[in-house]
C-alpha positions as CSV (number, residue, x, y, z in Angstrom):
1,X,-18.5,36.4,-32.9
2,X,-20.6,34.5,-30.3
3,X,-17.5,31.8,-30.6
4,X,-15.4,34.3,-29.1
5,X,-17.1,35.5,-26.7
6,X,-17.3,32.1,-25.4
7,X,-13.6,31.7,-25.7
8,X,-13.0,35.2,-23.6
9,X,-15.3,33.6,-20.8
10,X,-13.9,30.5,-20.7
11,X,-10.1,32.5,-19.9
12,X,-11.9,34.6,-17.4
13,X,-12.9,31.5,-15.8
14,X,-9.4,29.9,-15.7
15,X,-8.0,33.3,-14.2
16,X,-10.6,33.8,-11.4
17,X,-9.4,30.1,-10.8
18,X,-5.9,31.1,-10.7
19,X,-7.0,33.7,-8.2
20,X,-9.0,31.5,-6.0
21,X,-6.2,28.6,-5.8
22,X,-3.6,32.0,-4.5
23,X,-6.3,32.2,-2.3
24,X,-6.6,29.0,-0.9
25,X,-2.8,28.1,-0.7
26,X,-2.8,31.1,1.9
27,X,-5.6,29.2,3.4
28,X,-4.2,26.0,3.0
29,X,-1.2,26.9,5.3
30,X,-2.6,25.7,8.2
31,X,-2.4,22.0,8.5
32,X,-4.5,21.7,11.6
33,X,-7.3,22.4,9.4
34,X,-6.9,19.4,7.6
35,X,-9.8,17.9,6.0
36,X,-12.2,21.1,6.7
37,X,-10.3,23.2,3.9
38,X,-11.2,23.2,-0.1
39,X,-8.1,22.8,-2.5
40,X,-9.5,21.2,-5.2
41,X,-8.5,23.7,-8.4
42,X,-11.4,24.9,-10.1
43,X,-11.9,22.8,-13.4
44,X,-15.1,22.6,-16.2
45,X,-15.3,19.0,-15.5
46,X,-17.2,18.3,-12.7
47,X,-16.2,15.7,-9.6
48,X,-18.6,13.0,-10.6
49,X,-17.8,13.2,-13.9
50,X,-13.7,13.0,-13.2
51,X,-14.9,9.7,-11.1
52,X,-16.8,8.4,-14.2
53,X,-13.7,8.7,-16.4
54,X,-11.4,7.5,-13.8
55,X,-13.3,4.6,-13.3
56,X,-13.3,3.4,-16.8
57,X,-9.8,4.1,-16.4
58,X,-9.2,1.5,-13.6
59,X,-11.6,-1.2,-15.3
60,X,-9.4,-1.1,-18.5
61,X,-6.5,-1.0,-16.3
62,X,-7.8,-4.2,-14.3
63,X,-8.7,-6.2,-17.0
64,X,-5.4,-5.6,-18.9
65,X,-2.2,-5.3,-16.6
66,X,-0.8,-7.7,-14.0
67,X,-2.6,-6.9,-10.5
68,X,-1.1,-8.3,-7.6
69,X,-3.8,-11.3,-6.6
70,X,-2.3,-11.5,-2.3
71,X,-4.4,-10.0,-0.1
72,X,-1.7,-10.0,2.5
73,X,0.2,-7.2,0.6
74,X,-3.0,-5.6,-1.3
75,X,-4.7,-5.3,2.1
76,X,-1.4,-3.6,4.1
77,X,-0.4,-1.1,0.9
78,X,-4.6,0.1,0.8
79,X,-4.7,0.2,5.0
80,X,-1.7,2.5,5.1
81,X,-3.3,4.7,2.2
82,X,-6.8,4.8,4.2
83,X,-4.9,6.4,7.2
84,X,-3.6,9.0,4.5
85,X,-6.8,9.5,2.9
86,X,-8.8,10.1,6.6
87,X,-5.7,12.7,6.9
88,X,-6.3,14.4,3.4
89,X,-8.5,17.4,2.2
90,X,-10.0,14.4,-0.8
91,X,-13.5,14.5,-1.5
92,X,-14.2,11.7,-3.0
93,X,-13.2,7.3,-1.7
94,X,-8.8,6.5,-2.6
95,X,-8.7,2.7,-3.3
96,X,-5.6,1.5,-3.9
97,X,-3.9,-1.3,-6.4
98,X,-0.6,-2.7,-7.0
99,X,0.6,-3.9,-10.0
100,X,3.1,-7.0,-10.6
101,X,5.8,-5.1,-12.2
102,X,9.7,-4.4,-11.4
103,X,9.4,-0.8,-12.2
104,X,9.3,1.7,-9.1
105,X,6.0,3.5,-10.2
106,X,3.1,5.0,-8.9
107,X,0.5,7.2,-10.7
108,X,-2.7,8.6,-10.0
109,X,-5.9,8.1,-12.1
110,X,-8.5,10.8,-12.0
111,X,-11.1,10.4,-9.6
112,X,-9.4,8.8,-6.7
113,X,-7.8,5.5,-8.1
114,X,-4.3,5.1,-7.4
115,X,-1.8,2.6,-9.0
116,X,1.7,1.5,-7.4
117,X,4.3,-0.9,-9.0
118,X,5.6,-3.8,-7.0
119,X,8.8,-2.4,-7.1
120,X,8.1,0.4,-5.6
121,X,7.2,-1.7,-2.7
122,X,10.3,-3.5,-2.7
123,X,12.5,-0.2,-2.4
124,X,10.8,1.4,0.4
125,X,12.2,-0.3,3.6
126,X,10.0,1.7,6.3
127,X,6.1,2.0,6.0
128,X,6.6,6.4,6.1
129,X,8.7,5.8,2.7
130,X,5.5,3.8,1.2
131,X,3.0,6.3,2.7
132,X,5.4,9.5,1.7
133,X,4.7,8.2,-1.6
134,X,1.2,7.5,-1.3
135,X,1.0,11.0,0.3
136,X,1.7,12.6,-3.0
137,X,-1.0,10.6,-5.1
138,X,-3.4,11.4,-2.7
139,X,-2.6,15.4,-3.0
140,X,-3.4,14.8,-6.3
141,X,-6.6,13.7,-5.8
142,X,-7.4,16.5,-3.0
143,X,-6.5,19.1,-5.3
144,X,-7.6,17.7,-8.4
145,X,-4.5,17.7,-10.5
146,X,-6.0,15.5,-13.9
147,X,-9.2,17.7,-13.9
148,X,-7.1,21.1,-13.9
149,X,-4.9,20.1,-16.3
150,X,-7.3,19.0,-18.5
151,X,-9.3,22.1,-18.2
152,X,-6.4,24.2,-19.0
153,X,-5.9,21.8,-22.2
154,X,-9.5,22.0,-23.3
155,X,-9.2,26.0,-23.2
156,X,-6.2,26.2,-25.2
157,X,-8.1,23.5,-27.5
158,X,-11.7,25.2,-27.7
159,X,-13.0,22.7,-30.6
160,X,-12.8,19.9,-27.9
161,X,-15.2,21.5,-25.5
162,X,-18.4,20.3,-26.5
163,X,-16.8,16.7,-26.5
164,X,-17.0,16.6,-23.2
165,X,-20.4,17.1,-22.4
166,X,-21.6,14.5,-24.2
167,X,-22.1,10.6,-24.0
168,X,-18.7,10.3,-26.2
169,X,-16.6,12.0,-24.2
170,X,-14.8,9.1,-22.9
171,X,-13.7,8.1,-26.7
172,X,-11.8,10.6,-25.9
173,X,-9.2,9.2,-23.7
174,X,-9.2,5.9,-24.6
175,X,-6.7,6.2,-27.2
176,X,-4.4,7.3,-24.1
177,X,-5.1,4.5,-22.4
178,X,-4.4,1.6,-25.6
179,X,-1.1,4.0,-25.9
180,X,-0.1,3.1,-22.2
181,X,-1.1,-0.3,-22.4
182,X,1.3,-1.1,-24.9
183,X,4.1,0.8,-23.1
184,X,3.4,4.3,-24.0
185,X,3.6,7.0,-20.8
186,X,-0.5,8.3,-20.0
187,X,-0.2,11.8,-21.6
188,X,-2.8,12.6,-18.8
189,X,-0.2,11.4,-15.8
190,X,2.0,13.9,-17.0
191,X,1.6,16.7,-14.4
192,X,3.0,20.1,-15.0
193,X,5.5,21.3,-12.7
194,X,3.2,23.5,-10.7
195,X,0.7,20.3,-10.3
196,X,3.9,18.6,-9.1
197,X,4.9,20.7,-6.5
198,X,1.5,21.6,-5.1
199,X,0.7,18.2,-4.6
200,X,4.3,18.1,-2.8
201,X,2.9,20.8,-0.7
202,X,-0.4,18.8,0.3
203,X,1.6,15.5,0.7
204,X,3.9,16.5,3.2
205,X,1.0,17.8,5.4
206,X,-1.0,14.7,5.1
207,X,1.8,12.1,5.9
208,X,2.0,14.4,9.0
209,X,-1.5,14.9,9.4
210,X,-1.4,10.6,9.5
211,X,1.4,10.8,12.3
212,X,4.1,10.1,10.1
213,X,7.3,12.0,10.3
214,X,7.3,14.0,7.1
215,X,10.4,13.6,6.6
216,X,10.0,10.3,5.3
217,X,8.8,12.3,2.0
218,X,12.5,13.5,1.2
219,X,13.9,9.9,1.7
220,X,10.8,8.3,0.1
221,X,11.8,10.6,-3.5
222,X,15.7,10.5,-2.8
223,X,15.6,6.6,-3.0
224,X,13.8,6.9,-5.9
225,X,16.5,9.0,-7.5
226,X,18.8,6.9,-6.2
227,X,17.8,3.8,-8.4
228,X,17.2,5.9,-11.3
229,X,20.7,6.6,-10.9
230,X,22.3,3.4,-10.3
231,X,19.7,1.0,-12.2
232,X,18.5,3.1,-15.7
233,X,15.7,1.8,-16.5
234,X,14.1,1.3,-13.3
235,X,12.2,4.2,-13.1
236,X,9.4,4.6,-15.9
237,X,10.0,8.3,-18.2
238,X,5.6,8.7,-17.0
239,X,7.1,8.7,-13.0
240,X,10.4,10.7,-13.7
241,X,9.0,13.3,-16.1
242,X,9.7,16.1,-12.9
243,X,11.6,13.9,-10.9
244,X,12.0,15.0,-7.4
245,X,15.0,17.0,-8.1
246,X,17.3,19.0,-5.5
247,X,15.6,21.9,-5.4
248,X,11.9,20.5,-4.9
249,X,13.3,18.3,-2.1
250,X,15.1,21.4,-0.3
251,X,11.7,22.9,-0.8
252,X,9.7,20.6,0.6
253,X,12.1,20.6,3.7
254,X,11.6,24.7,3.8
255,X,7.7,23.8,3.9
256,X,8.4,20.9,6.6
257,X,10.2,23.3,8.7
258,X,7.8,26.5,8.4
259,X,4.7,24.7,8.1
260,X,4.3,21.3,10.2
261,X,4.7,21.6,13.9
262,X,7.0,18.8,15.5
263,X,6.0,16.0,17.5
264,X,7.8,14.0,19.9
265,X,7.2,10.3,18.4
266,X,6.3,9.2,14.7
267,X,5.4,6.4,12.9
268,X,8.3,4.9,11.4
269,X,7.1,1.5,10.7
270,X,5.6,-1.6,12.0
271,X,6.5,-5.5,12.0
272,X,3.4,-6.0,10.1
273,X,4.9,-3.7,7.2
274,X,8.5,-5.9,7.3
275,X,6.0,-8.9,7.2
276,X,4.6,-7.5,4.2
277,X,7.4,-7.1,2.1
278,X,8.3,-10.9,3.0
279,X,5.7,-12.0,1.4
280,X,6.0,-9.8,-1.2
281,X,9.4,-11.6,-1.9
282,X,8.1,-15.0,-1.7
283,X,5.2,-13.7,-3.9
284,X,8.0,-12.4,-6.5
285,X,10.3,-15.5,-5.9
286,X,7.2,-17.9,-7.2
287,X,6.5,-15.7,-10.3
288,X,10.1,-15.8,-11.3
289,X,10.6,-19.5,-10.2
290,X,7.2,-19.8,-12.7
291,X,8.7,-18.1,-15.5
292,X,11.8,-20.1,-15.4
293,X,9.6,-23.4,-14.8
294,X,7.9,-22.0,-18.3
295,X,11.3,-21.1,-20.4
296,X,12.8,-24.8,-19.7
297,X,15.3,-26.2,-17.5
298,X,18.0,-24.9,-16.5
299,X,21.5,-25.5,-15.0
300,X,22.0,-24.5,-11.1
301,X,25.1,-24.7,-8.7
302,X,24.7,-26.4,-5.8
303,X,26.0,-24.5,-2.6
304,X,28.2,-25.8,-0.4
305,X,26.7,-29.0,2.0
306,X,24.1,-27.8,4.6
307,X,24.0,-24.6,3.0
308,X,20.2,-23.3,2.4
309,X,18.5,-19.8,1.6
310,X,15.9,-20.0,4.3
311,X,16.0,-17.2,6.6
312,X,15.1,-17.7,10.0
313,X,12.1,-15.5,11.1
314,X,12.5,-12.8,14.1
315,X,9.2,-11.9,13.8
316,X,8.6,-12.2,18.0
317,X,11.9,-10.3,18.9
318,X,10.6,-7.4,16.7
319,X,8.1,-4.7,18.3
320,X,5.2,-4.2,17.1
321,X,5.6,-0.4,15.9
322,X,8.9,1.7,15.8
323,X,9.2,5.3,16.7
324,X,11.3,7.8,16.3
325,X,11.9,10.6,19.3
326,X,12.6,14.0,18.0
């Protein structure tokens, strides 16, 4: 008896949620108020607690996968998320890390720790397409997609509740995390559809917010399509499992269009950005040149006399920052 009683409160609290978040989308219409608003969905786990979690996350992350060691590109990809984050309703510090893989990825962790793939990097030409991307993560942090979805989760599954509110909790989830480290999607990075296009919502208003045109968003998610299309493979199930399809992209032009008033220049992207993916290609050009070094020799072609593969730098005839005039 007392069991159920505790299960009826627990579904009043995730309706009185519902209601609130209906509430605070009407709210949240207004993208002037920017970083003044409150998003985050309500959720049983609480914010340091989600940063606890997410932090062991990272660690095991770190320690396992392939980061990216060049400050040159860590530095750029973690500067341009900073100018989203300042722009964001997220409560709690974004860092930013990029993996040395082929993939184009990105995924959030709970509690503010975002992952991208360097290739991701390598398919996004302009610096709006990298920060449409990380525009997206970032809503999930702001509105606290991992927390709600677990919530939801622990309702429907009521013999896990008193798991987490103990030391052990985080046993928990580290099964998840030994299943993605050998390959396996994070059953926690797959968002429902609503999470998906809330956070779609959010992230167009903070690339704006950050004085990018948000636009960008659309091409950012159409390129990614793009390659999943032409190169299968390329795009991990974990990233594609409510891939940006037709409609939510003519929906988050709708939401561009009624929401986000226009401005006469934006951001496109910057010399430093095109010097950034240069030496993210000599940075990928080593590793592969490494590998090969590592598998044996190997027989090459030679080109025709005088020909080389250097490319001449332009670095001085470019501008410093490109905009775009409305």
């Amino acid at each position: 008896m007392k069991a159920a009683k505790q299960i009826v409160f627990l579904l009043a609290i995730l309706l009185t949620g519902a209601a609130i978040s209906a509430r605070a989308n009407n709210e949240a219409n207004n993208p002037n108020d920017i970083g003044k608003r409150k998003v985050a969905q309500r959720s049983l786990i609480s914010l340091q607690k989600e940063i606890e979690i997410g932090k062991r996350y990272s660690e095991q992350i770190d320690r396992t996968a392939h980061l990216l060691k060049d400050p040159v590109v860590t530095e750029y990809v973690n500067r341009v998320e900073q100018n989203i984050a300042r722009n964001s309703d997220a409560k709690v510090p974004i860092t930013v890390h990029v993996i040395e893989d082929p993939t184009i990825n990105a995924m959030t962790l709970p509690g503010g720790f975002i992952y991208v793939n360097t290739g991701l990097l390598k398919v996004m030409n302009k610096e709006d397409e990298l920060a449409g991307v990380l525009a997206h993560e970032t809503a999930h942090v702001a509105i606290r997609s991992w927390a709600s979805e677990m919530t939801k989760q622990t309702i429907l599954q009521y013999a896990m509740i008193p798991l987490m509110f103990t030391p052990m909790s985080y046993a928990l989830y580290y099964g998840v995390m030994e299943a993605y480290m050998n390959g396996v999607p994070m059953a926690f990075l797959k968002f429902s559809r609503d999470q998906e296009k809330k956070a779609d919502f959010f992230g167009i208003q903070y690339l704006w917010k950050a004085g990018y045109d948000p636009n960008a968003f659309v091409e950012a998610f159409g390129k990614i399509i793009q390659e999943s299309r032409s190169v299968p493979g390329s795009v991990p199930s974990v990233f594609m499992d409510h891939p940006p399809t037709g409609d939510r992209i003519v929906k988050a032009e709708e939401e561009i269009k009624e929401l986000l008033p226009k401005r006469n220049r934006y951001l496109i992207t910057t010399s430093g950005y095109a010097k950034m993916r240069e030496r993210l290609a000599m940075d990928m050009g080593a590793m592969n040149d490494l590998k090969r070094h590592e598998q044996g020799p190997s027989l090459e072609r030679r080109g025709k006399k005088g020909q080389t593969g250097k490319r001449h730098s332009q670095d001085n005839e470019k501008p410093p920052v490109l905009e775009r005039r409305n």
